[in-house]
N, C-alpha and C positions, 0 to 999 in steps of 0.2 A: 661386536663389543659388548653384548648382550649377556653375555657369557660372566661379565668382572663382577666382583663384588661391588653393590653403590657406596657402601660407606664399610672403612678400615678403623682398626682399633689399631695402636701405636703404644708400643713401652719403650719408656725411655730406660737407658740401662746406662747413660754416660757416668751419673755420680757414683754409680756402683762396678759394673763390670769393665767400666771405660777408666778410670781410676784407679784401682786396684791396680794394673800396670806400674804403673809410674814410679819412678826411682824416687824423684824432691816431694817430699812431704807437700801435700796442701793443706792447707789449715783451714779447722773447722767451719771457722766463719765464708770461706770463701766457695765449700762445699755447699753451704746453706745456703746461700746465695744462690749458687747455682739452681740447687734445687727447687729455689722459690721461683726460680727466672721461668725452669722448663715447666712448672704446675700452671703458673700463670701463662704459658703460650697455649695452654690446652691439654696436656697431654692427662690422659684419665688415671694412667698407670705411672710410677716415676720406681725405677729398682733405686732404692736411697742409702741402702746401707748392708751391712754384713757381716755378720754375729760370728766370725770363726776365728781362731786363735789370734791374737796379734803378731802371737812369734812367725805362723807362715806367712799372715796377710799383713804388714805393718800397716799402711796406706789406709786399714777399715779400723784402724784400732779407735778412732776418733767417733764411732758409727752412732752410739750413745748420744754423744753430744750433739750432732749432726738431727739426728730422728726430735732431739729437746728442744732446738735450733729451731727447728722448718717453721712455717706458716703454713696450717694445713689447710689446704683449700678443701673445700664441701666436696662431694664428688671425685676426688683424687686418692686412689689406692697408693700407699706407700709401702712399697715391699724393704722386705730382707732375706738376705738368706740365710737359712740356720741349718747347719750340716747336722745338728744333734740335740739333747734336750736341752746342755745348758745354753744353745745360742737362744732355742727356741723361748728360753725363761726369759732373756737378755728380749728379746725384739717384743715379747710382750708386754714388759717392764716401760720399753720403750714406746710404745705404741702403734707396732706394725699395723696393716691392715690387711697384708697377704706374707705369707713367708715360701720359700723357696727352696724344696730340695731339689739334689743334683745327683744321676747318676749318668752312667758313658753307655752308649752303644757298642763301643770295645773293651774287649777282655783287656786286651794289652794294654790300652792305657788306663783303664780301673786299675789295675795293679800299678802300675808307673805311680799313678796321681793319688792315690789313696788307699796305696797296698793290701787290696783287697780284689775279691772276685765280684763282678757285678749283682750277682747273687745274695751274696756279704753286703755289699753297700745299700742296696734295698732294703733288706732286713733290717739294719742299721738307721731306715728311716722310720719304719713301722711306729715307733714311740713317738716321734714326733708329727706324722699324717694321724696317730689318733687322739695326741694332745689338741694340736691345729682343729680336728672336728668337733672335739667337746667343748673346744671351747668357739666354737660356730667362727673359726678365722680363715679366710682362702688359704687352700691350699695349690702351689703352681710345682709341677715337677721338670726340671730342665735334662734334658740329655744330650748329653755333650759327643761330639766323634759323631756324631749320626751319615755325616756323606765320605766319613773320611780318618783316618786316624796318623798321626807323626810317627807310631810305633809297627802297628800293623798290613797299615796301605788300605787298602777296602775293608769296606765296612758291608756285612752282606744285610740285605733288605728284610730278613727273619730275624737278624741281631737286635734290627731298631723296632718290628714288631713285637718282640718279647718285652724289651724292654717298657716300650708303650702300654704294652697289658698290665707290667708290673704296675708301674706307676697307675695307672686306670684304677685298679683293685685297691690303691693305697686311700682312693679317694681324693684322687686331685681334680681340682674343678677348670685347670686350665697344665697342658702340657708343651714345654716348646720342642722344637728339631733344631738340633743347632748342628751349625758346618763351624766348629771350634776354630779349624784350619783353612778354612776359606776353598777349601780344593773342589767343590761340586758345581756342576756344570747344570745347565736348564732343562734337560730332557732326564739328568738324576735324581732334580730336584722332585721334578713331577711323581717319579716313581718312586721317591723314600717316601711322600705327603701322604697320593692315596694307599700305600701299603699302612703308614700309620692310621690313618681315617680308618682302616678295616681294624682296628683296635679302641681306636676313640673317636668321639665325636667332631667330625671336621670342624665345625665351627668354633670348639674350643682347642684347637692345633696352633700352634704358633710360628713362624717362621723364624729363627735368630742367625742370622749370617753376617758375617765376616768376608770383607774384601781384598784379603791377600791375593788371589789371580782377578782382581777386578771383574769380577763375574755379578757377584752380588745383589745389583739394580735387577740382572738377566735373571737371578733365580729365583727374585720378589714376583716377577712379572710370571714368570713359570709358574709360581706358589697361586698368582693369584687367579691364572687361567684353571687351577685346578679347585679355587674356592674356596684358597684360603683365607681369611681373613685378619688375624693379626699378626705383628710382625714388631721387632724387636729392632732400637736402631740406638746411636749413642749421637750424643749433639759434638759436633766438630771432629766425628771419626775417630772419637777419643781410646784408647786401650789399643795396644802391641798386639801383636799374638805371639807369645812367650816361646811358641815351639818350630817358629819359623822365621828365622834371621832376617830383620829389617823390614818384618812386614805389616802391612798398617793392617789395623782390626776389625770393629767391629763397623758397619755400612755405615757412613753419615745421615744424622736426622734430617739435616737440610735436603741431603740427596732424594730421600727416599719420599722426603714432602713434597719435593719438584715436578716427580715421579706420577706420585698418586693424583699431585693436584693437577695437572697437566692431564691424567685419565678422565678428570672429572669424577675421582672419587672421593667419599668426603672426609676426612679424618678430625674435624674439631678442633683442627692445632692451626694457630698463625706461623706461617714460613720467617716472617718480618723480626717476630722475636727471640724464634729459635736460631737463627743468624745471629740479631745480636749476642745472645746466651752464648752463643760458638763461639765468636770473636773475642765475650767479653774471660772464657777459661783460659782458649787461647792464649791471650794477651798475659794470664796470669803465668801460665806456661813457660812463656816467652818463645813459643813458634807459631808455625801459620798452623791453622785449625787445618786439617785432613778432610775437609769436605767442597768438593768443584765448586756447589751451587751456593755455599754459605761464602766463599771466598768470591765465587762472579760476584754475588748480590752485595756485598759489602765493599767489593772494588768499583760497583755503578755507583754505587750512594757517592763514594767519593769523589 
């Protein structure tokens, strides 16, 4: 057991990447709320908002109001993501504290999702990883498709290292690996991580996965026998995955706190309020929250 990380770093991604989904409007206020719920259970990182068109994202068109909204706790980074300069204007106006570009480990879906070549879409960040440095704001670069792609089918292990490098050179101070599509298994897990690590520094590597084949917990546990340490999780298993029919998203935060805390590893975050946080979106929702241990622990209360 010697082997785990003792203490994990945790981003919350429900207001932002777990929302963004959803068909019914939530309204600002209820966004804020959240946001204050999950800052106050602990969590150091909260993804809160998202600077991109309203016409493709409607759901973040409120992202503004929301970032004027919050209660910023001391110590809690509040990201966004800005695909270009003018979001990057917008999240500063607003008062990001990290911003967020995105590019794909696949060709195929880079073009699908942003009709562009990966190549293209990097470039395309350059103005904004050196606005972000001048003006001294974290920069995080996410790569989406890394274990897996809807268009392509595999994703080879030199696609996600290129792209690792790219991002590295843009000057991002933290990169995630994301399974978009939930399809990666614990022994691919291991081997997309340290092929990235041989591009950037492990410790600033992120894990973001998605539970569409219920693997998820399995490839946290995989990430972390190999030393990973932070890890991307949504409160109540909020956000779809848009490119696979009826499937839930992104891992729940309850789950993955269960997880850690049960390892004895530390994360800084209360399970007790990020359940209620679950229950209390949930409830706004009007379904049961997508998370085993936020639904056990709130069915023992009762």
């Amino acid at each position: 057991m010697s082997m785990l990380p003792q203490q994990v770093k945790l981003v919350e991604v429900g207001p932002r990447d777990g929302l963004q989904n959803e068909k019914q409007e939530v309204p600002a206020d209820v966004k804020i709320e959240l946001v204050n719920r999950l800052a106050d259970a602990g969590f150091v990182n909260v993804e809160a908002a998202s600077f991109v068109s309203p016409k493709w994202v409607p759901q973040m068109a409120t992202s503004a109001a929301v970032m004027a909204g919050i209660r910023r706790r001391p110590g809690t980074l509040y990201s966004a993501l800005t695909p270009n300069m003018q979001g990057f204007e917008a999240a500063m106006a607003a008062g990001a504290d990290e911003v967020v570009i995105f590019g794909s480990a696949s060709e195929a879906f880079s073009q699908k999702n942003i009709n562009c070549s990966i190549a293209e879409s990097i470039a395309r960040f350059e103005p904004v990883a050196a606005a972000a440095k001048a003006r001294g704001v974290r920069l995080r670069g996410s790569i989406s498709c890394s274990f897996g792609c809807p268009y392509q089918g595999a994703v080879p292990l030199s696609a996600v290292a290129d792209v690792v490098a790219r991002m590295a050179a843009l000057g991002c101070d933290e990169i995630d690996i994301a399974d978009t599509i939930g399809v990666a298994t614990a022994r691919q897990t291991q081997a997309v991580m340290e092929t990235a690590a041989h591009a950037f520094h492990l410790e600033r590597i992120a894990g973001h996965f998605h539970d569409t084949y219920g693997q998820a917990l399995a490839n946290i546990y995989a990430s972390l026998e190999v030393g990973v340490r932070i890890f991307h999780s949504s409160v109540a298993g909020l956000g779809g995955c848009p490119y696979a029919k009826g499937a839930t998203g992104n891992v729940a935060s309850e789950d993955v706190l269960y997880l850690l805390h049960g390892l004895g590893i530390a994360t800084g975050v209360d399970l007790d309020a990020v359940v209620d946080a679950g229950q209390f979106i949930a409830a706004h929702l009007g379904r049961k929250a997508a998370s085993r241990a936020g639904n056990a622990i709130a069915a023992k209360r009762a």
